[in-house]
C-alpha positions in Angstrom: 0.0 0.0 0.0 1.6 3.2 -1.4 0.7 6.4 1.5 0.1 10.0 0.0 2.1 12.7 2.1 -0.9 14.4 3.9 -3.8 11.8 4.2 -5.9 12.1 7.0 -5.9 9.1 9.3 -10.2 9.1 9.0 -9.4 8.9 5.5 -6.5 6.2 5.6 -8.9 4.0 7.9 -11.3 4.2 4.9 -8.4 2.7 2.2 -6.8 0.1 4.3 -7.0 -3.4 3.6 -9.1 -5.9 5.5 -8.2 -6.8 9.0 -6.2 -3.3 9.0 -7.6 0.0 10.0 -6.8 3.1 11.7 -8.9 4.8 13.8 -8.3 8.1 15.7 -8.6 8.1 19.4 -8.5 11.5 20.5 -6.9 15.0 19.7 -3.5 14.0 20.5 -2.9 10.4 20.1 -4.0 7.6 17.9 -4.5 3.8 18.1 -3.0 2.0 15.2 -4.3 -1.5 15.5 -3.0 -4.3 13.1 -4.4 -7.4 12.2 -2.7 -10.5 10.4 -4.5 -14.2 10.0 -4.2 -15.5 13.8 -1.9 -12.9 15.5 -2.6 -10.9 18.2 -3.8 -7.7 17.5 -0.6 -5.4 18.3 -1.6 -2.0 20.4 0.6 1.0 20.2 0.0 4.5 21.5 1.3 6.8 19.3 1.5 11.0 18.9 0.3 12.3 15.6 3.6 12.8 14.6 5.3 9.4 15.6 2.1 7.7 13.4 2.8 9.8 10.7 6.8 8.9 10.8 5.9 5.5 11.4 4.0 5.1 8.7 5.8 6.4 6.7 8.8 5.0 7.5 7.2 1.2 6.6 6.2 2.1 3.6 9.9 3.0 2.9 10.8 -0.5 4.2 12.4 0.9 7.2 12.0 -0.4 10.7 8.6 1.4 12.1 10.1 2.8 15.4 13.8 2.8 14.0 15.0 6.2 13.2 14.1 8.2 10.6 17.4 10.4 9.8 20.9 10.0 11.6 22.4 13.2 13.0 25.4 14.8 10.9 28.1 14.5 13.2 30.5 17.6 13.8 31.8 19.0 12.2 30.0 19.3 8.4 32.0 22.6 7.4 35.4 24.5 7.8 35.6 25.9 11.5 37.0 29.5 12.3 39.5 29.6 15.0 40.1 33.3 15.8 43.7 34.2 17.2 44.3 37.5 19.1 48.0 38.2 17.4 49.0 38.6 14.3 50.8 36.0 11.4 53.8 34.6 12.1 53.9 35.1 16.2 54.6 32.0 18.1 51.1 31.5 19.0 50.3 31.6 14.7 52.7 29.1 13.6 51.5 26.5 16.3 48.7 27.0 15.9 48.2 26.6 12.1 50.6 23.8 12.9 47.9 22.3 15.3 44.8 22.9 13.9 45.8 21.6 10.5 46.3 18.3 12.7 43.0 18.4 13.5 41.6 19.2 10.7 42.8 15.9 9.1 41.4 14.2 12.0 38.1 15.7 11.9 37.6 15.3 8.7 37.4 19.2 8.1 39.3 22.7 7.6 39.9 24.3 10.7 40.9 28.2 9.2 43.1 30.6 11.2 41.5 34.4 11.5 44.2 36.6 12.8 42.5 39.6 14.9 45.6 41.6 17.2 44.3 44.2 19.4 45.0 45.5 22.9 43.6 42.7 25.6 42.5 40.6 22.8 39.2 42.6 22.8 39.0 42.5 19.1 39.0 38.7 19.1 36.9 38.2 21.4 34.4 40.2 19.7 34.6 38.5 16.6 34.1 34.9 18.1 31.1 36.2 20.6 29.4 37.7 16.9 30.1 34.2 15.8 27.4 32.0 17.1 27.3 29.0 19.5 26.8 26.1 17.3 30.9 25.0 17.2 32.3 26.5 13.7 33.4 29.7 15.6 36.1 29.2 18.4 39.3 31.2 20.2 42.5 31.2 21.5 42.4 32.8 24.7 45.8 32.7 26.9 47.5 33.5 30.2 47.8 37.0 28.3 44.1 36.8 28.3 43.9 36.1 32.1 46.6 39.0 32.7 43.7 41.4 31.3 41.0 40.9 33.6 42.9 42.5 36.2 44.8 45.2 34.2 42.0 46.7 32.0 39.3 48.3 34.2 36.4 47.9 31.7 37.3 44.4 29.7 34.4 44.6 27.2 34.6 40.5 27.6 34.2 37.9 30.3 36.8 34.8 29.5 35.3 32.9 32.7 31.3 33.7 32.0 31.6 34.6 27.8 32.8 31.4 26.6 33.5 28.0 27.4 36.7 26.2 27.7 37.9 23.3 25.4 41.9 22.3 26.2 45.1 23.3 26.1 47.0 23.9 23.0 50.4 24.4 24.7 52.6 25.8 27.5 55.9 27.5 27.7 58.1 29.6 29.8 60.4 32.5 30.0 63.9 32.2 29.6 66.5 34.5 32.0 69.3 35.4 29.1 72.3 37.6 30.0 75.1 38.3 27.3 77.3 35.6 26.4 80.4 38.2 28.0 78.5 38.5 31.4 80.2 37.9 34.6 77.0 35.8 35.8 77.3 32.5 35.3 74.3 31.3 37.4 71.3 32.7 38.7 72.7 33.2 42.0 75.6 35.3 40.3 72.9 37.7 39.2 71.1 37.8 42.7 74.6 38.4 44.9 75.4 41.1 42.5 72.3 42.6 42.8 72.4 42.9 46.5 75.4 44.3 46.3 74.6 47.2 43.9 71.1 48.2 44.5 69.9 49.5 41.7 72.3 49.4 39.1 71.1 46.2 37.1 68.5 46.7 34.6 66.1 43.9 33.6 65.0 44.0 30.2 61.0 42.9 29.3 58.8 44.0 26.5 55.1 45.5 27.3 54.3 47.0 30.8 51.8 44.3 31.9 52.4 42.2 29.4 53.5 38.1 30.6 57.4 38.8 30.3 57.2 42.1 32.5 55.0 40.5 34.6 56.8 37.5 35.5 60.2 40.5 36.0 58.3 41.7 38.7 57.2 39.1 40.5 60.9 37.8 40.2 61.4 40.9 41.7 59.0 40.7 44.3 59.6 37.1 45.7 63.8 37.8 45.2 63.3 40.7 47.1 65.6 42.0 43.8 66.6 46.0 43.8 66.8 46.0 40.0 65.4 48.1 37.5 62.7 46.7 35.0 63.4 48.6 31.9 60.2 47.8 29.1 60.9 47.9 25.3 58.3 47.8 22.7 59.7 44.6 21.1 61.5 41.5 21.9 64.3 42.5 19.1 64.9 45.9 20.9 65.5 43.8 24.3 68.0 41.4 22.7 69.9 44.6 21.5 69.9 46.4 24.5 70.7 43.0 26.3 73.7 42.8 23.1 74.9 46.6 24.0 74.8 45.9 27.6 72.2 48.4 28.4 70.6 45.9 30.5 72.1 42.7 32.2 69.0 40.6 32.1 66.5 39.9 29.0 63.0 37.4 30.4 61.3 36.9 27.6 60.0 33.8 25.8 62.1 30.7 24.4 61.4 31.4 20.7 62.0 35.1 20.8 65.6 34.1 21.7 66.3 31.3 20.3 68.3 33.0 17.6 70.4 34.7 19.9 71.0 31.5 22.1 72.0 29.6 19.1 74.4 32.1 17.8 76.5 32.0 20.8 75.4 35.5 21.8 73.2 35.1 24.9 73.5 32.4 27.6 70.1 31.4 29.5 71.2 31.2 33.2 67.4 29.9 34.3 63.6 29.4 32.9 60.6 30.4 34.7 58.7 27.0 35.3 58.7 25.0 38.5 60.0 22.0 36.4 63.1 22.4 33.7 61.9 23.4 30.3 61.7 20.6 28.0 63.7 22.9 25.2 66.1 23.3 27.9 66.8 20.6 29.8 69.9 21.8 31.1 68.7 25.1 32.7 68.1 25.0 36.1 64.7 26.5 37.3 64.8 30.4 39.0 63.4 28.1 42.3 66.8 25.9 41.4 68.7 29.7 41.3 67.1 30.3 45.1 63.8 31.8 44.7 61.4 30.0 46.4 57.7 29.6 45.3 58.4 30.8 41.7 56.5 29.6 39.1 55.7 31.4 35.8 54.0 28.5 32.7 52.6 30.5 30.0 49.8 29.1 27.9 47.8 29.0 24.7 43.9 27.0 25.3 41.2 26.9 23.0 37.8 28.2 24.0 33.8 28.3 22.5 31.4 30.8 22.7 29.5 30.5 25.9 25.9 27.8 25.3 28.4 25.7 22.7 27.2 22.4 22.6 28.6 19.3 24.9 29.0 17.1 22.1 30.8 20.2 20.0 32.9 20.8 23.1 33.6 17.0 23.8 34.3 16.1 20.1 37.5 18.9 19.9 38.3 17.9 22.9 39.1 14.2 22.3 40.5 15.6 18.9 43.2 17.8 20.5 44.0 15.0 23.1 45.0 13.0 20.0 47.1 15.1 17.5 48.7 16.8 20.7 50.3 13.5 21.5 52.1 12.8 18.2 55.5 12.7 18.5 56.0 14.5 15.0 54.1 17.1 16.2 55.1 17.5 19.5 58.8 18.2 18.1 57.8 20.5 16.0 56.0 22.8 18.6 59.2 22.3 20.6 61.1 23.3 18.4 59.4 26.8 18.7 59.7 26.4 22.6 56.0 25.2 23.1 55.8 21.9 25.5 51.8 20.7 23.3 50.1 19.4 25.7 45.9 19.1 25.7 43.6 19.2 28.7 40.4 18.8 30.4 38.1 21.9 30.2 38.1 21.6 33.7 41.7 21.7 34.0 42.0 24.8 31.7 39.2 26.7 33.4 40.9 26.2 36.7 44.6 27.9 35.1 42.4 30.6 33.6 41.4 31.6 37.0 44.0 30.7 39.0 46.0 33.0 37.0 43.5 36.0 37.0 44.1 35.6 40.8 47.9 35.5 40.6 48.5 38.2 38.0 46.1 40.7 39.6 48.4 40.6 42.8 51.4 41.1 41.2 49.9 44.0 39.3 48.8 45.5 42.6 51.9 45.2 43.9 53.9 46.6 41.5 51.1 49.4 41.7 50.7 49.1 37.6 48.4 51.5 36.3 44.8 49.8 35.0 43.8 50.7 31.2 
């Protein structure tokens, strides 16, 4: 029996064969009662709807309460991934190099949109005008937990806005004096600095950005009496370090890299509680005799607030995957990123811890909010 879209069921009872009828019950339901030679008849209580479908759905041949159309599984198009810097910074390149990773895996194009701006404000925007349905996501960082305390308006709310996913990486900052310097550990630096208050400068880039932060808490906890001298770029540090204008450059691994590997700088620590994996060699600032200090810098990737679970779970198991390929792990290491993924809960909790942690040391050093 062939069934025309939009037949009435008064009017189906009517054309269906002997020892098979349809007859409605009430407003919302119907009883579709089946009879074949000696079987029982067979009683289901169905909504309009779920008749219709069934009904349907057996004259297609298909099972009557089997499904009628499988979900498309995520993700069916390319998928924007907004970063707040622009090409070619560290965060970029592992980025593309990650997300191309996934892509492969997922079966789909995950594209890179570069958005720089102050507080990665712009960015932010641009995911939040995105939607909620998993093809518009971010990279927040620990630079993105250093401006909730700094700025006194953030137009965005990391922790309420949107939704963690996992980690992309960490890394830390490297302590580099010139290859000449008469400080050949951490401890060098320290004693000298005790002994001429005020006369070491500590290079950085950025008032309140991660390197100059992590100076002054150095500062703080090593009771230090140097002077934190900001450039605007990590080039201008390493030439300032290279001219001896200051004794100190913190900044991050793959800013100097090319000076370590031309013989020009030395690394006399790195920032983490645990040796840098790019830099096995280094002892700790906590190894150097400052006690409690821990500075990990870190790239996650976040959804618009109201994302769905299965969006959030399905890039999370993705990045858990690619993240621990060796090939891939090398490369990021090569630009001084340790990849690593996480829980969401696990990245939420660094997000805030870090809020925490950076708004102290930005009180303390009695930085001026934006």
């Amino acid at each position: 029996m062939r069934l025309k879209r939009g037949i009435s069921a008064a009017r189906l009872d009517k054309r269906c064969k002997p020892g098979q009828n349809l007859r409605p019950v009430n407003a919302s339901h119907q009883v579709l009662v089946m009879k074949h030679n000696n079987h029982k008849a067979a009683k289901l209580t169905l909504t309009r709807r779920q008749a219709a479908l069934a009904l349907a759905a057996a004259a297609a041949g298909i099972g009557v309460l089997g499904p009628v159309r499988a979900q498309a599984k995520y993700p069916t198009r390319p998928v924007r991934v907004i970063l707040p810097f622009g090409p070619g910074s560290v965060a970029d390149v592992t980025s593309r190099l990650v997300f191309q990773a996934l892509g492969n895996k997922l079966g789909q194009n995950f594209v890179i949109e570069n958005n720089p701006g102050a507080a990665g404000i712009s960015a932010a925007r641009a995911a939040l005008s995105g939607g909620k349905d998993g093809y518009t996501l971010i990279l927040l960082t620990n630079g993105t937990a250093t401006a909730v305390p700094l700025f006194n308006h953030l137009p965005y709310d990391p922790l309420k806005d949107f939704v963690p996913i996992s980690t992309i990486g960490y890394f830390t900052c490297v302590f580099v004096v010139n290859a000449s310097s008469p400080y050949q550990t951490l401890g060098d630096f320290l004693i000298a600095d005790k002994q001429k208050p005020g006369a070491i400068n500590v290079g950085t880039i950025n008032v309140g950005g991660t390197q100059n932060l992590t100076a002054e808490l150095f500062k703080a906890k090593s009771g230090g009496q140097f002077v934190i001298v900001p450039f605007r770029t990590s080039p201008d540090v390493v030439v300032g370090l290279l001219r001896n204008d200051v004794q100190l450059n913190i900044d991050f691994y793959a800013a100097l890299k090319p000076t370590l590997d031309g013989g020009k700088g030395r690394a006399i620590a790195t920032s983490g509680s645990q040796r840098s994996p790019e830099l096995p060699n280094v002892p700790t600032v906590q190894e150097g005799g400052v006690a409690g200090f821990d500075v990990v810098a870190w790239n996650g990737l976040y959804a618009p607030a109201g994302t769905p679970q299965s969006v959030i779970d399905t890039l999370n198991a993705g990045l858990h995957d690619v993240l621990a390929d060796p090939a891939l792990k090398k490369r990021a290491l090569d630009l001084g990123i340790d990849a690593r993924a996480s829980s969401p809960a696990e990245l939420d909790a660094r997000m805030r811890s870090d809020i925490a942690k950076w708004g102290a040391v930005i009180a303390s050093a009695h930085i001026p909010k934006e």
